[in-house]
VEXDREN-2710 file (C-alpha; in Angstrom, 1 decimal):
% VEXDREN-2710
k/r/px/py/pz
1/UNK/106.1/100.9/94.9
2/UNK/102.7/102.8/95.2
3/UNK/104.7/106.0/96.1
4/UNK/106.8/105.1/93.2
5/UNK/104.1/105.4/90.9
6/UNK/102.6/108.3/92.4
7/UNK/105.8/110.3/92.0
8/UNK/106.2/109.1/88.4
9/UNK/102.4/110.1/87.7
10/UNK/103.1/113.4/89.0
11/UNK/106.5/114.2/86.9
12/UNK/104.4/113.3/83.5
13/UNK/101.4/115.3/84.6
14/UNK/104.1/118.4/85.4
15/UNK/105.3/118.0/81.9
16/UNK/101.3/117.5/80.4
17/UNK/103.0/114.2/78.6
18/UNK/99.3/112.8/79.3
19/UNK/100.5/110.4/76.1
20/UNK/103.7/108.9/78.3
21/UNK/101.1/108.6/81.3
22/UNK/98.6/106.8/79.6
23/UNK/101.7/104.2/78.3
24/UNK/103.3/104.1/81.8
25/UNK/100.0/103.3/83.4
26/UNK/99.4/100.2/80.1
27/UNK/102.6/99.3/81.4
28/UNK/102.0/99.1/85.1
29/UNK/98.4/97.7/84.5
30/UNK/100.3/94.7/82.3
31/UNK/102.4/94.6/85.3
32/UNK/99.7/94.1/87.6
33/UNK/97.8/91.2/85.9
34/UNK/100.8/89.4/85.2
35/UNK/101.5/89.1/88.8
36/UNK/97.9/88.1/89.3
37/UNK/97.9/85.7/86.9
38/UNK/101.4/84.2/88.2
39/UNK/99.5/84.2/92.1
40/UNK/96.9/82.7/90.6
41/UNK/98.4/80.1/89.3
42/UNK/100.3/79.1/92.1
43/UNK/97.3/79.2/94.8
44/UNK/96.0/76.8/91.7
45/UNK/98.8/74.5/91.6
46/UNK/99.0/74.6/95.7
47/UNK/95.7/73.2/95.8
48/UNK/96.1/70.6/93.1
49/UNK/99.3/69.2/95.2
50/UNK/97.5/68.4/98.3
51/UNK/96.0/64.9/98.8
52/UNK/92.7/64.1/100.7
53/UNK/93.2/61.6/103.3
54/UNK/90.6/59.7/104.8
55/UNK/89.9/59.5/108.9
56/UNK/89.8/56.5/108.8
57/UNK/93.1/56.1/106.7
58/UNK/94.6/58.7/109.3
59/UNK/93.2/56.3/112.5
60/UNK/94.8/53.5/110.6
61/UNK/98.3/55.1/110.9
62/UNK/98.1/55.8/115.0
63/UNK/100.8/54.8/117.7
64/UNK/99.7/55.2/121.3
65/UNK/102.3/58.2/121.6
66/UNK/99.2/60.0/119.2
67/UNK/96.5/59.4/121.3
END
């Protein structure tokens, strides 16, 4: 991707189209922080699934074959 973006950056710069640069790199930037946002959100709702449990609670539901 990165040398994606550097190739495109060059091919406008080449043509001094410094107005389709400017709206390629909006675009990619918009790009970026979607995806952030989306990993963001799942690390958030990751965290929200998992359930605190007790030692005690965990000692509780032992066999000898744990021990």
């Amino acid at each position: 991707m990165c040398e994606e973006i550097i190739n495109k950056v060059k091919w406008f710069m080449e043509r001094k189209d410094y107005n389709g640069l400017r709206l390629y790199i909006d675009e990619k930037e918009k790009n970026i922080e979607t995806y952030t946002n989306n990993l963001n959100y799942a690390e958030e709702e990751y965290m929200d699934s998992l359930v605190t449990v007790s030692y005690t609670h965990l000692r509780a539901h032992e066999t000898p074959e744990h021990l």
